[in-house]
PyMOL Python script that loads the backbone (N, CA, C, O; Angstrom):
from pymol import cmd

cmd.read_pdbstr("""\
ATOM      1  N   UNK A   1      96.198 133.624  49.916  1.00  0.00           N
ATOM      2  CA  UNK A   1      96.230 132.198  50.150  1.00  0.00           C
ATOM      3  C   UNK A   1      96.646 131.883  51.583  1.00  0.00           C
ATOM      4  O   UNK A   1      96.433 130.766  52.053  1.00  0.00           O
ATOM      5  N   UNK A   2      97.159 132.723  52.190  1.00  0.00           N
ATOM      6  CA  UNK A   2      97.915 132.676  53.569  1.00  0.00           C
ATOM      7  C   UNK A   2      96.609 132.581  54.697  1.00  0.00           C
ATOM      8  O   UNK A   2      96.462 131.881  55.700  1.00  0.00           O
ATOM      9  N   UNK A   3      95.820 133.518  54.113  1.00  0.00           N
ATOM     10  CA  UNK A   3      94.357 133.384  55.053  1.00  0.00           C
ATOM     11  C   UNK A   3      93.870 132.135  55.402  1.00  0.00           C
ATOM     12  O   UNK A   3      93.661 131.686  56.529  1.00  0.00           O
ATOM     13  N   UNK A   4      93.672 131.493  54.048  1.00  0.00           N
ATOM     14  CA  UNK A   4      92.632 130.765  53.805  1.00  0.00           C
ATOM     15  C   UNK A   4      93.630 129.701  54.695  1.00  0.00           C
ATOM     16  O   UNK A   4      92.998 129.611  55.747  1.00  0.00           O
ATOM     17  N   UNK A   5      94.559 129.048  54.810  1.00  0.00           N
ATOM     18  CA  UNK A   5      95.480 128.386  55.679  1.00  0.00           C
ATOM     19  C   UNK A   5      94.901 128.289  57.026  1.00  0.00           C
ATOM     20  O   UNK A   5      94.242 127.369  57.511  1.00  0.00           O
ATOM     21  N   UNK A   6      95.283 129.449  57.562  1.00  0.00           N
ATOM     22  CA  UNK A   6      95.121 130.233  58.850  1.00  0.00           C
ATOM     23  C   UNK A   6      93.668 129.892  59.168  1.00  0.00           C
ATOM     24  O   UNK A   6      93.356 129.034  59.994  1.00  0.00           O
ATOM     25  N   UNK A   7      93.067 130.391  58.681  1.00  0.00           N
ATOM     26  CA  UNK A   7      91.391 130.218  58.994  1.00  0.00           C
ATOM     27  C   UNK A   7      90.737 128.470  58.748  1.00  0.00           C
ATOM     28  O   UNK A   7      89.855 127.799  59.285  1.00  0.00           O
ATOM     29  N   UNK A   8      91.597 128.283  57.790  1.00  0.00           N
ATOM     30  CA  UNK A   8      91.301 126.417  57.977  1.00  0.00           C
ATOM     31  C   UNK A   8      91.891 125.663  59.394  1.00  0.00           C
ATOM     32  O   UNK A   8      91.279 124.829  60.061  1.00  0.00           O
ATOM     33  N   UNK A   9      92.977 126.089  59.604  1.00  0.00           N
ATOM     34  CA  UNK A   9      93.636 125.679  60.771  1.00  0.00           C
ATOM     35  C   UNK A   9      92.561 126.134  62.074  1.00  0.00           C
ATOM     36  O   UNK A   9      91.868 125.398  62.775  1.00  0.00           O
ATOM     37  N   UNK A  10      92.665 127.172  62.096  1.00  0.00           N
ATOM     38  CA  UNK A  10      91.490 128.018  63.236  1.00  0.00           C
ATOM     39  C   UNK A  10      90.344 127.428  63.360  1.00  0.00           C
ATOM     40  O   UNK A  10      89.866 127.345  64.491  1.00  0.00           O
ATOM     41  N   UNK A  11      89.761 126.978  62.433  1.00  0.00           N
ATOM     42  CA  UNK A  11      88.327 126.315  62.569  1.00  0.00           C
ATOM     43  C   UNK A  11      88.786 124.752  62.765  1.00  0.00           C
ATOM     44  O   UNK A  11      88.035 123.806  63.002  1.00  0.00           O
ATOM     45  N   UNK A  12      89.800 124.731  62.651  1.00  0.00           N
ATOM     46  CA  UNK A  12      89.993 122.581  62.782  1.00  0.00           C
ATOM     47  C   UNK A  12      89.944 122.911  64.177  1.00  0.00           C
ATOM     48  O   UNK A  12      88.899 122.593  64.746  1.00  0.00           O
ATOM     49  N   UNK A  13      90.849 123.487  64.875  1.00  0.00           N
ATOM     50  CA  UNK A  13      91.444 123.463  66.276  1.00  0.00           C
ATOM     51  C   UNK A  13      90.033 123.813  66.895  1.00  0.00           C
ATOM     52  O   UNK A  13      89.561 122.958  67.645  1.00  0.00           O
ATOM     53  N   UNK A  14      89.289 124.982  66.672  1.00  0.00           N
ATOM     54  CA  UNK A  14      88.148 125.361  67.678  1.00  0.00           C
ATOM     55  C   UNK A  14      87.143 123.963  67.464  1.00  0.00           C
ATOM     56  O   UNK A  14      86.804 123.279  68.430  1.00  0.00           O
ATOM     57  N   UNK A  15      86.722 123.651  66.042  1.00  0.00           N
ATOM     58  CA  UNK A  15      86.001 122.735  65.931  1.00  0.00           C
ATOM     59  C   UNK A  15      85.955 121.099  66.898  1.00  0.00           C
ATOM     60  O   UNK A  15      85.001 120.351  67.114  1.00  0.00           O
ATOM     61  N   UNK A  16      87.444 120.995  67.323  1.00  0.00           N
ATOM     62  CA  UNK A  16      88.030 119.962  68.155  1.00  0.00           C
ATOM     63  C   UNK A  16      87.454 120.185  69.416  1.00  0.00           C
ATOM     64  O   UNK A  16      86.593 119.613  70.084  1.00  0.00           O
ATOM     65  N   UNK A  17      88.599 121.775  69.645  1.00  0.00           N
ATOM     66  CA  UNK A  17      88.236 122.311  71.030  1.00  0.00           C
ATOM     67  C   UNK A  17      86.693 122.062  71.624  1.00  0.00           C
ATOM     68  O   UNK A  17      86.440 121.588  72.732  1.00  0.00           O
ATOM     69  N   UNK A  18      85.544 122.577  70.434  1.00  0.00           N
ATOM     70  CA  UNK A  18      84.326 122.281  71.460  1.00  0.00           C
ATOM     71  C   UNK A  18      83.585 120.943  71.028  1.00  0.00           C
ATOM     72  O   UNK A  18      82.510 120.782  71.605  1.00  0.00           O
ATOM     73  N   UNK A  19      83.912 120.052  70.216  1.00  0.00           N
ATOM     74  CA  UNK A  19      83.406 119.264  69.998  1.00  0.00           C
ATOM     75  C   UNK A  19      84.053 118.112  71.961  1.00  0.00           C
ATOM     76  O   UNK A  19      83.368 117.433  72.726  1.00  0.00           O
ATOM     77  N   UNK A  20      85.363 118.418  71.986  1.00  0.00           N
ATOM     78  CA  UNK A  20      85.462 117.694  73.501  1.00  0.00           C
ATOM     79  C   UNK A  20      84.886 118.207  74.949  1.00  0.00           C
ATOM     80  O   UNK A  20      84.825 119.381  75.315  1.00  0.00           O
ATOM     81  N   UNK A  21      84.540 117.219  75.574  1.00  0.00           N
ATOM     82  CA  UNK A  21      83.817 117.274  76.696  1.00  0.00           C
ATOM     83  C   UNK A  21      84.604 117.141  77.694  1.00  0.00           C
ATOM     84  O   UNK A  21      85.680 116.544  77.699  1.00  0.00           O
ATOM     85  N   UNK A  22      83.830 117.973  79.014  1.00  0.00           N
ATOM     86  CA  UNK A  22      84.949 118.180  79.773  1.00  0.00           C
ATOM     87  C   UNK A  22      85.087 116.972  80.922  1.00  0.00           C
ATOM     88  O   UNK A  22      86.118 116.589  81.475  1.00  0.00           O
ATOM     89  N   UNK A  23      83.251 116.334  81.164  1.00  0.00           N
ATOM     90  CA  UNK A  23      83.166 115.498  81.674  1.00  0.00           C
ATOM     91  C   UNK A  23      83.232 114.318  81.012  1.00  0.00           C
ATOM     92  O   UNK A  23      82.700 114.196  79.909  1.00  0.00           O
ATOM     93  N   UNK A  24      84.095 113.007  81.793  1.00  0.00           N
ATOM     94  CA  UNK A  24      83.942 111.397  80.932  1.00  0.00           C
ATOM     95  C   UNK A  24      82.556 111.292  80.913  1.00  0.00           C
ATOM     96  O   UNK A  24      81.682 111.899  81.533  1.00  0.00           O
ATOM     97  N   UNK A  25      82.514 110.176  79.866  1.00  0.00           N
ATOM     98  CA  UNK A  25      80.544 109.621  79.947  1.00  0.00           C
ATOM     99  C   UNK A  25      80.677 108.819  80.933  1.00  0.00           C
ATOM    100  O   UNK A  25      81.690 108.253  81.343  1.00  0.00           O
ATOM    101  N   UNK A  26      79.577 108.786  81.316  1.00  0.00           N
ATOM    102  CA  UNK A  26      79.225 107.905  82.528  1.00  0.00           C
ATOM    103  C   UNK A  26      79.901 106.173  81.927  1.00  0.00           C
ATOM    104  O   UNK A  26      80.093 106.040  80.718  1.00  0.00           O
ATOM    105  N   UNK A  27      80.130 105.257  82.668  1.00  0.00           N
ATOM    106  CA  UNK A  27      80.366 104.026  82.343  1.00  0.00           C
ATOM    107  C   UNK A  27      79.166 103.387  81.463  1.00  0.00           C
ATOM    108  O   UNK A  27      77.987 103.695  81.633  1.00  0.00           O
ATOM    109  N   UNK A  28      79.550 102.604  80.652  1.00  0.00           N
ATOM    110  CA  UNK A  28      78.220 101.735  79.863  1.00  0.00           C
ATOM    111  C   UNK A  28      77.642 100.704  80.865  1.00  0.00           C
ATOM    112  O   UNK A  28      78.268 100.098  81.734  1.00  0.00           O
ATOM    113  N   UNK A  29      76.486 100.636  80.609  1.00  0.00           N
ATOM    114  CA  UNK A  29      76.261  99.105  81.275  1.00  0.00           C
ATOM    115  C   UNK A  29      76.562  97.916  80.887  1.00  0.00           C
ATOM    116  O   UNK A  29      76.516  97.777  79.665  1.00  0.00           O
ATOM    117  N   UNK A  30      77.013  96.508  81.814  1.00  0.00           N
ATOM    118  CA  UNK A  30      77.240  95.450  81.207  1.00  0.00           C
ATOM    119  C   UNK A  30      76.174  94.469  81.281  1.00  0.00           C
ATOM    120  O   UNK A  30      75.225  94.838  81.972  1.00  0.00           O
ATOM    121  N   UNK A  31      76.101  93.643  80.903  1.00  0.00           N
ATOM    122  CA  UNK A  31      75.428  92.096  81.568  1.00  0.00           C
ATOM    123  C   UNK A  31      76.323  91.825  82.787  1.00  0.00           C
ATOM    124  O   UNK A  31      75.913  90.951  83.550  1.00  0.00           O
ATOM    125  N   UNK A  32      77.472  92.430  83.091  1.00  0.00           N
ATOM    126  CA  UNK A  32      77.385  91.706  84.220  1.00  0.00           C
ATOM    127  C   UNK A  32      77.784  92.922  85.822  1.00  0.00           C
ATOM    128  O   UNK A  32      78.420  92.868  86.874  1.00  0.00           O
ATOM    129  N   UNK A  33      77.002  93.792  85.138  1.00  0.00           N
ATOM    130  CA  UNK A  33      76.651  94.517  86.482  1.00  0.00           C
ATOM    131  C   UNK A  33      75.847  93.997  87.525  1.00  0.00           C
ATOM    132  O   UNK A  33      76.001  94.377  88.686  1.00  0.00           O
ATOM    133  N   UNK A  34      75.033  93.189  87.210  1.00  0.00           N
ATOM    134  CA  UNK A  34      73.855  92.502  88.339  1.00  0.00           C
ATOM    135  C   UNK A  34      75.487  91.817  89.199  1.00  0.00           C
ATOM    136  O   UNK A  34      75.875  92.145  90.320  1.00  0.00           O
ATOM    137  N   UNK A  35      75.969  91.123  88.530  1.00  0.00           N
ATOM    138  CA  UNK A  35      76.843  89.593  88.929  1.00  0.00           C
ATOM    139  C   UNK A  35      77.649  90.400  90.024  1.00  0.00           C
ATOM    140  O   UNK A  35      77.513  90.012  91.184  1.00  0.00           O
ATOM    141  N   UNK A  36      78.462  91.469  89.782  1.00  0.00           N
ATOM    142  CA  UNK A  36      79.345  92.348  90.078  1.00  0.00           C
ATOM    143  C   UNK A  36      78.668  92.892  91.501  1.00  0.00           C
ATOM    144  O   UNK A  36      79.382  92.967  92.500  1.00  0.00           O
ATOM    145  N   UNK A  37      77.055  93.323  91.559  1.00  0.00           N
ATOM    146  CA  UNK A  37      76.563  94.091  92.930  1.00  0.00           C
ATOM    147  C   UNK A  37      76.412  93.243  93.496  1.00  0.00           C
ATOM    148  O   UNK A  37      76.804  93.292  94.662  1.00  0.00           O
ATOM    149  N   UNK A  38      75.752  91.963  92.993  1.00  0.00           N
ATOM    150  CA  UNK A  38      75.874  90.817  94.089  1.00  0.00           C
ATOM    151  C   UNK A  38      77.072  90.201  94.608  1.00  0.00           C
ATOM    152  O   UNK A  38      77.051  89.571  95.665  1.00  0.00           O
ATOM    153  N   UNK A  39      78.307  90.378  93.787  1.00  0.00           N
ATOM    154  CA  UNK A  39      79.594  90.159  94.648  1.00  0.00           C
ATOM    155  C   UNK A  39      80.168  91.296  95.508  1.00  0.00           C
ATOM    156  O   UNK A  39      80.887  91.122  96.492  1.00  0.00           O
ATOM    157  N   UNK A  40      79.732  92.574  94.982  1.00  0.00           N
ATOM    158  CA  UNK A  40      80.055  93.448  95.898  1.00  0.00           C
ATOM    159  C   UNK A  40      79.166  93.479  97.586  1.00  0.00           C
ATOM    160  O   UNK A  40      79.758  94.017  98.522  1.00  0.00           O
ATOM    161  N   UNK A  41      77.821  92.892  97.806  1.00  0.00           N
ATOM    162  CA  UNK A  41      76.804  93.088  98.755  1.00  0.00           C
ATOM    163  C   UNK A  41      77.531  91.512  99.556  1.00  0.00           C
ATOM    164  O   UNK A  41      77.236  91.226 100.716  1.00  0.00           O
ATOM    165  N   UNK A  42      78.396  90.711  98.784  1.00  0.00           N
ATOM    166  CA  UNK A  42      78.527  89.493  99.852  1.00  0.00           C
ATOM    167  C   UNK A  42      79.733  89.791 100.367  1.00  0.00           C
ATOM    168  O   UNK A  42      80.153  88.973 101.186  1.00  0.00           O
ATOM    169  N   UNK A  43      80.514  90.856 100.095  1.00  0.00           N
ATOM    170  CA  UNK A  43      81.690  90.924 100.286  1.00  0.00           C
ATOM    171  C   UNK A  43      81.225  91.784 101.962  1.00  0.00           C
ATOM    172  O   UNK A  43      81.310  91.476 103.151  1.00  0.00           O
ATOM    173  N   UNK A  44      80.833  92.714 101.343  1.00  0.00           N
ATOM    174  CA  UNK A  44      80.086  93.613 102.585  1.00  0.00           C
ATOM    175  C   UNK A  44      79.843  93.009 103.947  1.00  0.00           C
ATOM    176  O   UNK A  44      80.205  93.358 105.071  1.00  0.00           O
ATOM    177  N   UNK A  45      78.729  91.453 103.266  1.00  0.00           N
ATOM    178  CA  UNK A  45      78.544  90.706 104.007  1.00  0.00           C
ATOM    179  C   UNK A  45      79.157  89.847 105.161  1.00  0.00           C
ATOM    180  O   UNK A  45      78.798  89.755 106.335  1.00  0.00           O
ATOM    181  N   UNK A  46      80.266  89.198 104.436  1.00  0.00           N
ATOM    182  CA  UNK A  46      81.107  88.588 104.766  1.00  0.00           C
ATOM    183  C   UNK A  46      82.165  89.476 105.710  1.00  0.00           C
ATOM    184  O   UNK A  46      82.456  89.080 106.839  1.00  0.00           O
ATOM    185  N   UNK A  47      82.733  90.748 105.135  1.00  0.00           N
ATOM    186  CA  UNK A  47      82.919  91.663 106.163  1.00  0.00           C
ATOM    187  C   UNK A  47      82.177  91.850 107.932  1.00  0.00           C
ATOM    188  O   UNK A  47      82.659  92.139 109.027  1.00  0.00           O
ATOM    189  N   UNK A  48      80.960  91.546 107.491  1.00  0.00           N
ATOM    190  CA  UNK A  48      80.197  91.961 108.452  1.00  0.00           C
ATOM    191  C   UNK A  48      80.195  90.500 109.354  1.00  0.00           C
ATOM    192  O   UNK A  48      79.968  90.606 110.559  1.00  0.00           O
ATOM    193  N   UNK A  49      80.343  89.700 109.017  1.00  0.00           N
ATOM    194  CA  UNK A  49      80.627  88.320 109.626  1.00  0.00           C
ATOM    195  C   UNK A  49      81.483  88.261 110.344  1.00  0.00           C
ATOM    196  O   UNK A  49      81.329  88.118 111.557  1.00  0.00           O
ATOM    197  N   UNK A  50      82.843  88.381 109.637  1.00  0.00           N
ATOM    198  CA  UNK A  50      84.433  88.651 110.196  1.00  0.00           C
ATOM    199  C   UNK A  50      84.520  88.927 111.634  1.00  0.00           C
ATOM    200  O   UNK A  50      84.984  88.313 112.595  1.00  0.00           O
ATOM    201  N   UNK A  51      83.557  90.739 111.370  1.00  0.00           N
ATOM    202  CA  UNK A  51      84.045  91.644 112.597  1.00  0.00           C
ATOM    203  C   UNK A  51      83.219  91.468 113.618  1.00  0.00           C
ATOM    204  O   UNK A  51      83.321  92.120 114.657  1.00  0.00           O
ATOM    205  N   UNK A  52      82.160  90.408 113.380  1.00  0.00           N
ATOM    206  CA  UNK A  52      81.387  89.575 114.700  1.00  0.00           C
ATOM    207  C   UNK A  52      81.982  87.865 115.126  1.00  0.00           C
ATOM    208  O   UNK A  52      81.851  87.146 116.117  1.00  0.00           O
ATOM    209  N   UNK A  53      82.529  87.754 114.070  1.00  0.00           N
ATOM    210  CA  UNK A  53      83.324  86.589 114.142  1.00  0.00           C
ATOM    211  C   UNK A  53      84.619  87.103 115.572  1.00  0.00           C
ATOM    212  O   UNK A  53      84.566  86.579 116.685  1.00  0.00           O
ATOM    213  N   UNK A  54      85.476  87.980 115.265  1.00  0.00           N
ATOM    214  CA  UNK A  54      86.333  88.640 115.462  1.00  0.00           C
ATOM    215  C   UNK A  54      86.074  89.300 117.213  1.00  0.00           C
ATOM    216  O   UNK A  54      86.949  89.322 118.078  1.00  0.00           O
ATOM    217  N   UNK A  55      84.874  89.707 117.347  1.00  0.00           N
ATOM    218  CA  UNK A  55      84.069  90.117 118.344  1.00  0.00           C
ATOM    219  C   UNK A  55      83.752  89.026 119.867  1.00  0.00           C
ATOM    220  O   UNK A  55      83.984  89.161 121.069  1.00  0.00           O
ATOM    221  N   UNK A  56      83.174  88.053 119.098  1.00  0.00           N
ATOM    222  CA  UNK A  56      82.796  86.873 119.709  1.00  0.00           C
ATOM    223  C   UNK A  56      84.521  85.978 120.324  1.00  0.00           C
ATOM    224  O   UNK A  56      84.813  85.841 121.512  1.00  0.00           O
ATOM    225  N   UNK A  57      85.438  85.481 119.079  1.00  0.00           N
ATOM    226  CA  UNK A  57      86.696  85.260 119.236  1.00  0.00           C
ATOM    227  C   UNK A  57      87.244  86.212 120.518  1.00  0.00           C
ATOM    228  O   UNK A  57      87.202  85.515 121.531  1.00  0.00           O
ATOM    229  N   UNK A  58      87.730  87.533 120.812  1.00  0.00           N
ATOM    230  CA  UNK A  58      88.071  88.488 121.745  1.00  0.00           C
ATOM    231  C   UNK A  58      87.204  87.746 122.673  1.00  0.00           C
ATOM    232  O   UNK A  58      87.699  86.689 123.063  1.00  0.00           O
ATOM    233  N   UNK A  59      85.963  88.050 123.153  1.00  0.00           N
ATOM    234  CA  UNK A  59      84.905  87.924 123.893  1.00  0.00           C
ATOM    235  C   UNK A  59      85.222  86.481 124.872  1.00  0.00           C
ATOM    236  O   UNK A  59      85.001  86.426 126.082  1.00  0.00           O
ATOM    237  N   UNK A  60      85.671  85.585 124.205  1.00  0.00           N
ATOM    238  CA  UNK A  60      85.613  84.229 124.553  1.00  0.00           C
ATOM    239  C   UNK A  60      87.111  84.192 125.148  1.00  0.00           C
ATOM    240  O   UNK A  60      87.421  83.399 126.037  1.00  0.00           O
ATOM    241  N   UNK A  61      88.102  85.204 124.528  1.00  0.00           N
ATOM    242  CA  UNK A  61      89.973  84.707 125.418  1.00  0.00           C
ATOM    243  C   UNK A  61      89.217  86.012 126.645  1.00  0.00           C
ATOM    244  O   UNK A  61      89.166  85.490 127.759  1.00  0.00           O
ATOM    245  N   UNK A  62      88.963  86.689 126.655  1.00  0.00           N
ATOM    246  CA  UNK A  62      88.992  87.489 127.781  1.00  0.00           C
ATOM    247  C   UNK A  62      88.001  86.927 128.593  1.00  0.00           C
ATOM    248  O   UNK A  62      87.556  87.532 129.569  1.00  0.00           O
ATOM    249  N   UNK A  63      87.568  85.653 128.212  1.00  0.00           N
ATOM    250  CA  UNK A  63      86.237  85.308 129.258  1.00  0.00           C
ATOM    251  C   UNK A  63      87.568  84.024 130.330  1.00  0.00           C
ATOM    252  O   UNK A  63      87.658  83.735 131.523  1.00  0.00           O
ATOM    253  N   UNK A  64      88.249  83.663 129.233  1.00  0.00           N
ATOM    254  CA  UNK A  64      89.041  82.847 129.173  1.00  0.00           C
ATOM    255  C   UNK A  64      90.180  82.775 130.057  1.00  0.00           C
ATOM    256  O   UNK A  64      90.643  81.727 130.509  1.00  0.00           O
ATOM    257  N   UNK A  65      90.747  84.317 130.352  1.00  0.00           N
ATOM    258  CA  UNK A  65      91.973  84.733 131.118  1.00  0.00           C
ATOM    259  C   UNK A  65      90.968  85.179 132.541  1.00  0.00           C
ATOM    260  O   UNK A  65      91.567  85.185 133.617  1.00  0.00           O
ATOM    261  N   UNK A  66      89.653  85.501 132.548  1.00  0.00           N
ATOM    262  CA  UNK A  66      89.395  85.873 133.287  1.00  0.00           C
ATOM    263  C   UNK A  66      88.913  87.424 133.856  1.00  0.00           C
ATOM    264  O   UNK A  66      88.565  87.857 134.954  1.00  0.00           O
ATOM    265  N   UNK A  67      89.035  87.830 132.913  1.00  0.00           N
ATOM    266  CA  UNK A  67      88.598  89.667 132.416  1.00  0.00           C
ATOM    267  C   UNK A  67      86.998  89.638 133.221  1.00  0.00           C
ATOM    268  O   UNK A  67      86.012  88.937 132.992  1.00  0.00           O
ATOM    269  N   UNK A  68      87.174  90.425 133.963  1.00  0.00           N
ATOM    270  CA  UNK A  68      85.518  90.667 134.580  1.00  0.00           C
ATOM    271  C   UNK A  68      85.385  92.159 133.620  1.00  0.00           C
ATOM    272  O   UNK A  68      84.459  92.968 133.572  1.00  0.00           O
ATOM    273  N   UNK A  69      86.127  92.147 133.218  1.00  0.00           N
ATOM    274  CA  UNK A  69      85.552  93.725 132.236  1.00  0.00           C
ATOM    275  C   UNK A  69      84.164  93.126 131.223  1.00  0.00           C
ATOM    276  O   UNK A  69      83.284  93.943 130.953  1.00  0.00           O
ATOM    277  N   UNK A  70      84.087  92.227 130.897  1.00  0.00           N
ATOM    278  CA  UNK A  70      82.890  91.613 130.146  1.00  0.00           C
ATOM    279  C   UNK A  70      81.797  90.872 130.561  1.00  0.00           C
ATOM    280  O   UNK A  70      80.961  90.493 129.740  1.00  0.00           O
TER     281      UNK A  70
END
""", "prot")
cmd.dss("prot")
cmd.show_as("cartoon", "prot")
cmd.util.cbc("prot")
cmd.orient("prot")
């Protein structure tokens, strides 16, 4: 009877062991993945505004003090 224990236990644990994966599943998709890339591409955007915003701003005090470097 001691076997039959042992060998039930043995097959629960391996049965676990390979039934888990080593990699996560990929994410599900939502409905609101579209919503999400288009807030991620304006953010980008808007980034990209900033650091010409930011560009132009510099550009204009050093025109300002007199900087012939520009």
């Amino acid at each position: 009877m001691g076997y039959v224990k042992c060998w039930t236990a043995a097959f629960a644990v391996l049965f676990i062991a390979s039934c888990s994966s080593q990699d996560p599943p990929p994410p599900a998709k939502t409905v609101f993945d579209p919503l999400t890339q288009q807030m991620d591409k304006a953010r980008e955007v808007q980034k990209t505004v900033d650091e010409g915003a930011e560009k132009n701003r510099k550009a204009i005090d050093d025109q300002e003090r007199g900087d012939p470097s520009r």
